[in-house]
C-alpha positions as CSV (number, residue, x, y, z in Angstrom):
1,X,130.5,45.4,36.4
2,X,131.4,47.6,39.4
3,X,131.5,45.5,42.6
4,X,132.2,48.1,45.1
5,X,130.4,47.5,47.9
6,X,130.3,50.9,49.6
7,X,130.6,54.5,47.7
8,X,132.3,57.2,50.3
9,X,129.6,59.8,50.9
10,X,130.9,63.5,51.2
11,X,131.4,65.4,54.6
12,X,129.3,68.2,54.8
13,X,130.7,71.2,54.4
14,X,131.6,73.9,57.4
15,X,128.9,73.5,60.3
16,X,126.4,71.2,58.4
17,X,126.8,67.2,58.9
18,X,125.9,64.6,56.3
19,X,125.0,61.7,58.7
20,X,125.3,59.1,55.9
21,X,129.6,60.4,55.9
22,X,131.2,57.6,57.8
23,X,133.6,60.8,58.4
24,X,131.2,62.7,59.7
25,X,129.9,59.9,61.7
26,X,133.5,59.1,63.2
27,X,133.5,63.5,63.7
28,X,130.7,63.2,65.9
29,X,132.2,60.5,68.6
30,X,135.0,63.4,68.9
31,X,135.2,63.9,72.8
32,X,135.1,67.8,74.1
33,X,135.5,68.8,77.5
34,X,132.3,70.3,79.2
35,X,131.6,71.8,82.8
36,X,127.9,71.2,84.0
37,X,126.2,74.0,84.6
38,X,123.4,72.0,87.0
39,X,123.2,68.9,88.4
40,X,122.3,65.6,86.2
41,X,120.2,63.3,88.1
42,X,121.1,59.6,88.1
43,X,123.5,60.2,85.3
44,X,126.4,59.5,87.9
45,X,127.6,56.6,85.6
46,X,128.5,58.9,82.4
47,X,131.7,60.0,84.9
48,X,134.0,57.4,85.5
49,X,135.9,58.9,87.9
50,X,132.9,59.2,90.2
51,X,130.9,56.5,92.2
52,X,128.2,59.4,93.0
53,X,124.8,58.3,91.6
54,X,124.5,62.0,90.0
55,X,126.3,64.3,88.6
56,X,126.5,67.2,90.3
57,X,126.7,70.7,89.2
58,X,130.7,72.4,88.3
59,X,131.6,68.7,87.1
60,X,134.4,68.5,84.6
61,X,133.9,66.0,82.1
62,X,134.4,64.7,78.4
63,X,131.5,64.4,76.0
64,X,131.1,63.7,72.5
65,X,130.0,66.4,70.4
66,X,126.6,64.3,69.3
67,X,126.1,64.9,72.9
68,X,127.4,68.1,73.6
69,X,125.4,69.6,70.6
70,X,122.3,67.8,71.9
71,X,123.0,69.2,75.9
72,X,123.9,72.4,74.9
73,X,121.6,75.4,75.0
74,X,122.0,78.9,74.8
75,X,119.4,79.8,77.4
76,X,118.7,77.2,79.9
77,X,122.7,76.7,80.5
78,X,122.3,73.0,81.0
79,X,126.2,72.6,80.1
80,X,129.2,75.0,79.2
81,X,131.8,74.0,76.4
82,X,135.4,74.3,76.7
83,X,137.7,75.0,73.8
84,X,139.7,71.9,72.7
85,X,144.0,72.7,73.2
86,X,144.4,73.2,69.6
87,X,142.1,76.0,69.1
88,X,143.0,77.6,72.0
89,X,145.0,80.8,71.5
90,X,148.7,79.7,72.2
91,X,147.6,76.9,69.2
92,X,145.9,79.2,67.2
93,X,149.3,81.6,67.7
94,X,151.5,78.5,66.2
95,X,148.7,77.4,63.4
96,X,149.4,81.4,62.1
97,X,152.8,81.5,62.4
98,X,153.3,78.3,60.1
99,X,150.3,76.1,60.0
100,X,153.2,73.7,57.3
101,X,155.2,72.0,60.2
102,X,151.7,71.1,62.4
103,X,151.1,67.7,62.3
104,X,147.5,68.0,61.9
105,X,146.6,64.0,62.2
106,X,148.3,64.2,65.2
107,X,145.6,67.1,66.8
108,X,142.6,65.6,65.5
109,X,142.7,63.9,62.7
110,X,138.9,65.9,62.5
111,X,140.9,69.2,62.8
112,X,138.7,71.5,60.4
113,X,135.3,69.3,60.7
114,X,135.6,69.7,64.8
115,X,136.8,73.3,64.5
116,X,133.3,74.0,62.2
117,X,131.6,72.5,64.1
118,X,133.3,74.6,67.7
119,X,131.1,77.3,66.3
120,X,128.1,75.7,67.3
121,X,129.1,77.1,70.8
122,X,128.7,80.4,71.8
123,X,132.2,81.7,72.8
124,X,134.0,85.3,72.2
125,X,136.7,83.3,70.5
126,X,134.5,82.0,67.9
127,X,135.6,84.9,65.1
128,X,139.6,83.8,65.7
129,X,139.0,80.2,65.9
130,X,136.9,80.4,62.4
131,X,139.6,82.5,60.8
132,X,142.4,80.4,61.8
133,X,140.5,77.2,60.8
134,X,140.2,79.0,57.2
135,X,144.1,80.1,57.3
136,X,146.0,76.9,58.0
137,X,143.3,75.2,55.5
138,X,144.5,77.8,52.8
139,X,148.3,77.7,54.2
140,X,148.4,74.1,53.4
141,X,146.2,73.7,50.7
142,X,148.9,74.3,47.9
143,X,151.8,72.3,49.3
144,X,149.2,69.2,49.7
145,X,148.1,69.4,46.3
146,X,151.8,69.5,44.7
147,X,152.7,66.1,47.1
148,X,149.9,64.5,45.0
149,X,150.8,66.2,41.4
150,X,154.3,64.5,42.2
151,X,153.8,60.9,43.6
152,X,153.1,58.9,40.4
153,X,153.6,55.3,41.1
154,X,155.1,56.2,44.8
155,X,154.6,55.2,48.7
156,X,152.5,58.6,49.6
157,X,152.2,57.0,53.7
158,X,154.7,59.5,54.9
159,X,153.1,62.2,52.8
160,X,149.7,61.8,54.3
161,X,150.7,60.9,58.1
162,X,150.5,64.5,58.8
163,X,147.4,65.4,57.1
164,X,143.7,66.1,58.6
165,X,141.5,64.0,56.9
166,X,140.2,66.2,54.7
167,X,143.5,66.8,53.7
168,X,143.6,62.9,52.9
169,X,140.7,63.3,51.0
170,X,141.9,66.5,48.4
171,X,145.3,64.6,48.3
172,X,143.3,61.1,47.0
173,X,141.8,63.5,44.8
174,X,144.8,64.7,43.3
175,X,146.2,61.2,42.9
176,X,143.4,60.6,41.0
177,X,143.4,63.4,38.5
178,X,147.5,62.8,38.2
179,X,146.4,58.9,37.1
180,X,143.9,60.1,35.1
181,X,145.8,62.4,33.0
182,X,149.1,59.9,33.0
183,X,146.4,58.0,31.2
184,X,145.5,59.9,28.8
185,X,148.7,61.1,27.8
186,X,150.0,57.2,27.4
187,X,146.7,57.0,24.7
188,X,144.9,54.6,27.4
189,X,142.2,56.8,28.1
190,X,140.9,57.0,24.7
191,X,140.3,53.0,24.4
192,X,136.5,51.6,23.4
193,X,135.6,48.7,25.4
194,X,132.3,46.9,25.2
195,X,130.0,46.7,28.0
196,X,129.0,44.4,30.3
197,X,125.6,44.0,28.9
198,X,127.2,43.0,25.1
199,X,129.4,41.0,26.3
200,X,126.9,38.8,28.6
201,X,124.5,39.1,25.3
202,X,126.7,37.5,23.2
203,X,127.4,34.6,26.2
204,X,124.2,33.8,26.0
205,X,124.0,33.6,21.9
206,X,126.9,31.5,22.3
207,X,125.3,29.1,24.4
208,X,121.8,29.2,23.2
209,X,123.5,28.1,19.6
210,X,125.5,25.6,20.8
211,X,124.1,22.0,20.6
C-alpha cells in the first residue's frame, strides 16, 4: 500500500493559481515593491522603517503579491506596482541574449510563476515582460530536459541549483520517464505482482486455518 502522506498538487498554469499548490502557495508570499498612491490609515506598522501610526501617501514599500493583488485596483489607484529587477529591461536585455548562463534560482526561484503573475498589473511593459518570460522558458527548456535524459543513477544537485522551480519540476519529470524506461528495458517493468488485497486475504486464510 502507498503510504505517501501528501501528493504534490500542480501549479496553475500562466496567471491562474491553484491555492491547494504548496508552490503556488510559497509564490504568493513573494515580496514586490509598491508606492502608495494614498494614505493607509493606522497601517503605520506594515512599514518597519517607520514609527508613524499611518502610512502616508508616496511610501515605498514591499508587499507580497497576495496582498498587492488584493490592494491593487485599476481605478481607485489605492497602490502602484513596481517591476521586480529581473524583469526590468536591462534583465530582460540579458534573459534574450542567453537566458542559458542565468541562474534563475538565484532571481526567484518563482521566476515564471511571479513573471505570470506581473501581468496582473497594468504596465506598458507588460507585452516585453510576457514575451521574454515565454523566451528564456523555451531557451532553456531543451538543455533542462537532456540534463535529466543523462543523469541515470547520478548526483543531479548541481544540475538543478540553477533552475526555477518549475524547471525543477520538468527535470523530476524527466528523471522519472528515464527510470521508467531504464526499467523497462532491463524486463522489470513487465513483472506481475499480487496486490495488497490478495496478499492480506490469504493472511487471514492462513490464520483463520490455523489451530
Amino acid at each position: 500500500m502507498d503510504t505517501q502522506s501528501y501528493y504534490p498538487v500542480q501549479p496553475g498554469v500562466g496567471m491562474e493559481e491553484n491555492f491547494l499548490s504548496l508552490d503556488d502557495i510559497l509564490l504568493s508570499y513573494e515580496r514586490l515593491p509598491v508606492r502608495t498612491e494614498c494614505a493607509f490609515p493606522r497601517l503605520g506598522f506594515l512599514e518597519k522603517s517607520s514609527d508613524t501610526q499611518d502610512i502616508p501617501e508616496g511610501t515605498k514599500m514591499e508587499l507580497p503579491l497576495w496582498l498587492s493583488k488584493g490592494l491593487y485596483d485599476r481605478k481607485r489607484r489605492v497602490l502602484s506596482v513596481e517591476l521586480p529587477k529581473m524583469y526590468r529591461e536591462g534583465w530582460r536585455t540579458v534573459f534574450n541574449a542567453d537566458p542559458k548562463v542565468v541562474d534563475l534560482h538565484k532571481m526567484g526561484p518563482y521566476y515564471y510563476g511571479l513573471g505570470s503573475q506581473m501581468l496582473h498589473f497594468d504596465s506598458p511593459e507588460n507585452p516585453e515582460i510576457a514575451q521574454t518570460v515565454l523566451q528564456t522558458f523555451i531557451g532553456r527548456f531543451r538543455r533542462t530536459m537532456d540534463s535529466s535524459q543523462n543523469a541515470y543513477n547520478e548526483d543531479t544537485s548541481a544540475l538543478v541549483e540553477r533552475l526555477d522551480c518549475l524547471e525543477k519540476a520538468l527535470f523530476r519529470s524527466g528523471q522519472i520517464g528515464l527510470h521508467g524506461f531504464q526499467s523497462w528495458e532491463k524486463g522489470q517493468a513487465s513483472q506481475l505482482t499480487a496486490s495488497t488485497l490478495v496478499l492480506n486475504y490469504r493472511k487471514r486464510k492462513i490464520t483463520d486455518v490455523q489451530p
